[in-house]
MIBA-377235 format. One record per residue: residue in three letters; residue number from 1; chain; x, y, z of N, C-alpha, C in turn. Coordinates in steps of 0.05 Angstrom, whole numbers, plus 5000, padded with zeros to 4 digits. Example, Ala and Ser with C-alpha at 12.3 -4.5 7.8 and 13.67 -1.06 7.14 Angstrom:
// MIBA-377235
type, seq, mol, n.c1, n.c2, n.c3, ca.c1, ca.c2, ca.c3, c.c1, c.c2, c.c3
ALA, 1, A, 5264, 4886, 5156, 5246, 4910, 5156, 5264, 4934, 5156 .
SER, 2, A, 5257, 4955, 5142, 5273, 4979, 5143, 5258, 5001, 5157 .
//
This chain:
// MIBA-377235
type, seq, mol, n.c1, n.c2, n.c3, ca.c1, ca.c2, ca.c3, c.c1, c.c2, c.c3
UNK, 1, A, 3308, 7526, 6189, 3293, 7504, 6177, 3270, 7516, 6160 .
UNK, 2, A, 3261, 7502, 6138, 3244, 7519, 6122, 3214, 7512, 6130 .
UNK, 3, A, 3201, 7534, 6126, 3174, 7536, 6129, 3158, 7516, 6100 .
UNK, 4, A, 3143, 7491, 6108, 3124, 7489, 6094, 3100, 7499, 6090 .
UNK, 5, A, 3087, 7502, 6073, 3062, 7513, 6062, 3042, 7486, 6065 .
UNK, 6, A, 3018, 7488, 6070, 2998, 7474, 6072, 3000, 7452, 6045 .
UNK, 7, A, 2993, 7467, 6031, 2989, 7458, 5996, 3019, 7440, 5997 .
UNK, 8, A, 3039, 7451, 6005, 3069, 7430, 6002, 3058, 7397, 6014 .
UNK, 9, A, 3049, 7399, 6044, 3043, 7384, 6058, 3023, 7362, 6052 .
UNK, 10, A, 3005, 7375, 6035, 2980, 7356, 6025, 2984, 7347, 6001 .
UNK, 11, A, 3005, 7351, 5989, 3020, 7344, 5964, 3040, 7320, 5966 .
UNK, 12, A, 3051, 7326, 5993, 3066, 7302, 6006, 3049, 7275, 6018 .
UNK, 13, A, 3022, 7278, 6027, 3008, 7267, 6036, 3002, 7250, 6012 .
UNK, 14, A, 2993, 7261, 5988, 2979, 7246, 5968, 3006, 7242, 5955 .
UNK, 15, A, 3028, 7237, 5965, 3045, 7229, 5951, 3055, 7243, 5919 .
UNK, 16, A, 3047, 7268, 5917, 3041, 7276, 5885, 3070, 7308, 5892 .
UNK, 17, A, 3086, 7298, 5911, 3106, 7319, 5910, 3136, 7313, 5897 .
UNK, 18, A, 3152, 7326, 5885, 3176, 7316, 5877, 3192, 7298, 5897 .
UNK, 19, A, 3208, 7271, 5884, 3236, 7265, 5903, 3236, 7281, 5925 .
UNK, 20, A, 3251, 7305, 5918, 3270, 7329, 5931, 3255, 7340, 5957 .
UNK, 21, A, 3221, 7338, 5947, 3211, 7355, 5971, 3202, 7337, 5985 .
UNK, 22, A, 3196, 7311, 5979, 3185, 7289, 5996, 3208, 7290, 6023 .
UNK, 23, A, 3239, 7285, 6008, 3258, 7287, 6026, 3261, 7301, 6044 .
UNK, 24, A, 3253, 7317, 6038, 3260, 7348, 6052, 3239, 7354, 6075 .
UNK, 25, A, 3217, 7342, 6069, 3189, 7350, 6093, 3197, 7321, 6109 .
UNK, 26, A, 3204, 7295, 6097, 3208, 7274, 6126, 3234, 7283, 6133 .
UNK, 27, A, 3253, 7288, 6126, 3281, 7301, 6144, 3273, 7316, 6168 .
UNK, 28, A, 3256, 7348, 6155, 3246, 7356, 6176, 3213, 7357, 6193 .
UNK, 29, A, 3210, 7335, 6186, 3187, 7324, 6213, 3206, 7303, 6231 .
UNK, 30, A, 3223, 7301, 6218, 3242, 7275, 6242, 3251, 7298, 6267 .
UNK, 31, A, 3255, 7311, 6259, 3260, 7339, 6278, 3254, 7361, 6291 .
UNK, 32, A, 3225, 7360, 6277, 3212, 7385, 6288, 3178, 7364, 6288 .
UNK, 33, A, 3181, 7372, 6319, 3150, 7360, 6330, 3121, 7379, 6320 .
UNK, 34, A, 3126, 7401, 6316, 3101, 7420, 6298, 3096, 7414, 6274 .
UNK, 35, A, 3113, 7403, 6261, 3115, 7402, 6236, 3097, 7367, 6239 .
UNK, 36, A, 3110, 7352, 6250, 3097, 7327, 6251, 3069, 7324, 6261 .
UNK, 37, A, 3056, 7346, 6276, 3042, 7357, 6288, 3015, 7358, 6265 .
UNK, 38, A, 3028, 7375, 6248, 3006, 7385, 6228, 3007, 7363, 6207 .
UNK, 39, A, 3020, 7344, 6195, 3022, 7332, 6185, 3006, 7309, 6188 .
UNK, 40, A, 3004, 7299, 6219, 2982, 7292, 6230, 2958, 7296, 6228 .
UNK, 41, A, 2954, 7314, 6241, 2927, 7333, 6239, 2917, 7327, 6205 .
UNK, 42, A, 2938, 7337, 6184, 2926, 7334, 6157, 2918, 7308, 6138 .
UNK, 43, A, 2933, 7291, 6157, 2927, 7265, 6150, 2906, 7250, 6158 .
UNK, 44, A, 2897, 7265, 6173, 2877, 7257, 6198, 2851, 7264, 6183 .
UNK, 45, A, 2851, 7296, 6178, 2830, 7304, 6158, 2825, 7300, 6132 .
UNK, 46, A, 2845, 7281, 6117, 2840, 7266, 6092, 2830, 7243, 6098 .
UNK, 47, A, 2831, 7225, 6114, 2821, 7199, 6124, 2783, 7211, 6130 .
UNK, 48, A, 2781, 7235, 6148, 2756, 7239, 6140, 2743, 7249, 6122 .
UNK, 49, A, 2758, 7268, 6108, 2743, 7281, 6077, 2738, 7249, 6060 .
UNK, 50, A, 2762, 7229, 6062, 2745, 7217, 6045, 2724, 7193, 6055 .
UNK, 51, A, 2724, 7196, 6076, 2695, 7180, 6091, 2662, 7191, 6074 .
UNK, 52, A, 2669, 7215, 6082, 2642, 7234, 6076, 2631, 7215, 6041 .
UNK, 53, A, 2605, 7214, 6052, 2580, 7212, 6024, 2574, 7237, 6018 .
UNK, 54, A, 2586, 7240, 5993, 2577, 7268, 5969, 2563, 7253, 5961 .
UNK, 55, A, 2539, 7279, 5951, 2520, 7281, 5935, 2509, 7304, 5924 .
UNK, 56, A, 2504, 7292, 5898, 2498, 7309, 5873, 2472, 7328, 5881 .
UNK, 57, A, 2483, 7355, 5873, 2455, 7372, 5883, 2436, 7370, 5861 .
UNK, 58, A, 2409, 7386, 5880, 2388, 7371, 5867, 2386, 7393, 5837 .
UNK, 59, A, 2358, 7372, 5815, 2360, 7390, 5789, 2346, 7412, 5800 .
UNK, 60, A, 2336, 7426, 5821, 2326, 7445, 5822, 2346, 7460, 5826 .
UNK, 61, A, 2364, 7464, 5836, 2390, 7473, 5838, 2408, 7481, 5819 .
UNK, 62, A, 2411, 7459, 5812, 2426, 7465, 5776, 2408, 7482, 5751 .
UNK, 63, A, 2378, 7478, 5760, 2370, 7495, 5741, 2368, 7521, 5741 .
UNK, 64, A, 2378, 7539, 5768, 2372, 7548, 5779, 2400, 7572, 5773 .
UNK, 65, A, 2423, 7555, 5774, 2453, 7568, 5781, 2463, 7571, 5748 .
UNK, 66, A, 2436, 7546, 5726, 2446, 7552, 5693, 2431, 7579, 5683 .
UNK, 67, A, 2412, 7584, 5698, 2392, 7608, 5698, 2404, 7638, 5706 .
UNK, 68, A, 2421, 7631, 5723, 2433, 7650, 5736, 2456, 7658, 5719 .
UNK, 69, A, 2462, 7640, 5709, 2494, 7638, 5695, 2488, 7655, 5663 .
UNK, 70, A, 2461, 7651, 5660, 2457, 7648, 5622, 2447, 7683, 5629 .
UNK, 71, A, 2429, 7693, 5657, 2429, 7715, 5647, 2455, 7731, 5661 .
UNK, 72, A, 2468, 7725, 5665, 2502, 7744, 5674, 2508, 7745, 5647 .
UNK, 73, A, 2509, 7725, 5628, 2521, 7723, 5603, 2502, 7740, 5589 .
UNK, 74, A, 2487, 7747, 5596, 2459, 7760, 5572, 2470, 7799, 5581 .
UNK, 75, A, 2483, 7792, 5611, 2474, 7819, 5619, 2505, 7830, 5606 .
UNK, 76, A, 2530, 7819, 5603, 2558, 7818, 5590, 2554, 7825, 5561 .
UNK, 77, A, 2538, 7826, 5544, 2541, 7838, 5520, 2532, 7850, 5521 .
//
């Protein structure tokens, strides 16, 4: 049975995987309890990633990381 990859799995989750592989990961979660296991688990942790309140860091921050950025670029030529 083939080994899924994480990234396969969370691709299936958001629905954004081909026909072929959608098929292929519910065939084998009907059969293999680890596999349904993590699948779980990852579904579990998208339900809370998207609970979480993001927020925009502060302008002291950003002025901070464009400062940093402009002299890497200063120090590159």
């Amino acid at each position: 049975m083939k080994k899924f990859t994480e990234e396969e799995l969370i691709l299936y989750l958001y629905k954004d995987c081909t026909p072929r592989q959608q098929a292929a990961i519910e065939a084998a979660a009907a059969e293999d309890l680890e596999l349904k296991d993590r699948l779980h688990v990852l579904k579990r942790s998208i339900k809370q990633l998207d609970k979480l309140k993001l927020s925009s860091p502060s302008k002291q921050s950003l002025k901070a990381i464009l400062k940093h950025a402009r002299e890497a670029v200063k120090k590159d030529r």
